[in-house]
N, C-alpha and C positions, 0 to 999 in steps of 0.2 A: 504494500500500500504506500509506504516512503516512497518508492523510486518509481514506481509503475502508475500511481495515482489512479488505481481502480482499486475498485474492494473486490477482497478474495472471497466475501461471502457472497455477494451477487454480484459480483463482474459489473459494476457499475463504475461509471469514468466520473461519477458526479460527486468527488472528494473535496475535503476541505481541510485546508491544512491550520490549523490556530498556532503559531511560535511561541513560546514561551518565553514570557517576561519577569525577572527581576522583579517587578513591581507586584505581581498577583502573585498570593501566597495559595491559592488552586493550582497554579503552574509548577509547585515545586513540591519534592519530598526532601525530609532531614535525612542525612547520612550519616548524624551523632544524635545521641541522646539527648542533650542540648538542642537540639534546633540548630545552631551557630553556622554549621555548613550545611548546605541543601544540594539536590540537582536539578536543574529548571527540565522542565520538560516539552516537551511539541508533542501536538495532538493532530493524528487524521481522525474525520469522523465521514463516513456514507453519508451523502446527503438524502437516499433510498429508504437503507434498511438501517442507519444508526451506529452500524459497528463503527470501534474503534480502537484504534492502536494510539501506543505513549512510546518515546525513544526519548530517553535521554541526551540533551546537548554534554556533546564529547569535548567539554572546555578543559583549561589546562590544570583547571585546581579539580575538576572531577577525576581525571588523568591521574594526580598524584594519588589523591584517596583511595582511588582502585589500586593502584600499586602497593600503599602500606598495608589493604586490606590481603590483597594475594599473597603478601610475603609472610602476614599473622596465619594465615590460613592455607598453608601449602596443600595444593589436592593431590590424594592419588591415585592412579589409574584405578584401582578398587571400587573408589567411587562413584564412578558413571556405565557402573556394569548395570 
């Protein structure tokens, strides 16, 4: 739905993309207990049947948090059997 701008539940081309803002506290989740850091998010929604997808903006302070997070929590192949 990102890159193709149809919805994969009914193949409809009639998408809406919302960006996510800094400003609206609906755009964003915490990444700490605190609140302190968040990730903004962008919204498709069907403008048909209503689905909709979230993707997180791939900024540079989200970039590091995922980093300290993957290094606290090493996966191992065990895990995704």
């Amino acid at each position: 739905m990102r890159y193709t701008m149809r919805c994969p539940k009914c193949d409809s081309d009639r998408v809406v993309e919302v960006v996510g803002s800094n400003m609206n506290q609906h755009q964003k989740i915490p990444l700490t207990t605190w609140s302190f850091k968040h990730a903004t998010l962008d919204r498709y929604i069907c403008a048909d049947c209503g689905y909709t997808e979230e993707f997180v903006q791939l900024t540079n302070g989200f970039q590091r948090w995922a980093e300290r997070q993957l290094q606290r929590q090493p996966r191992k192949p065990d895990d995704f059997v």
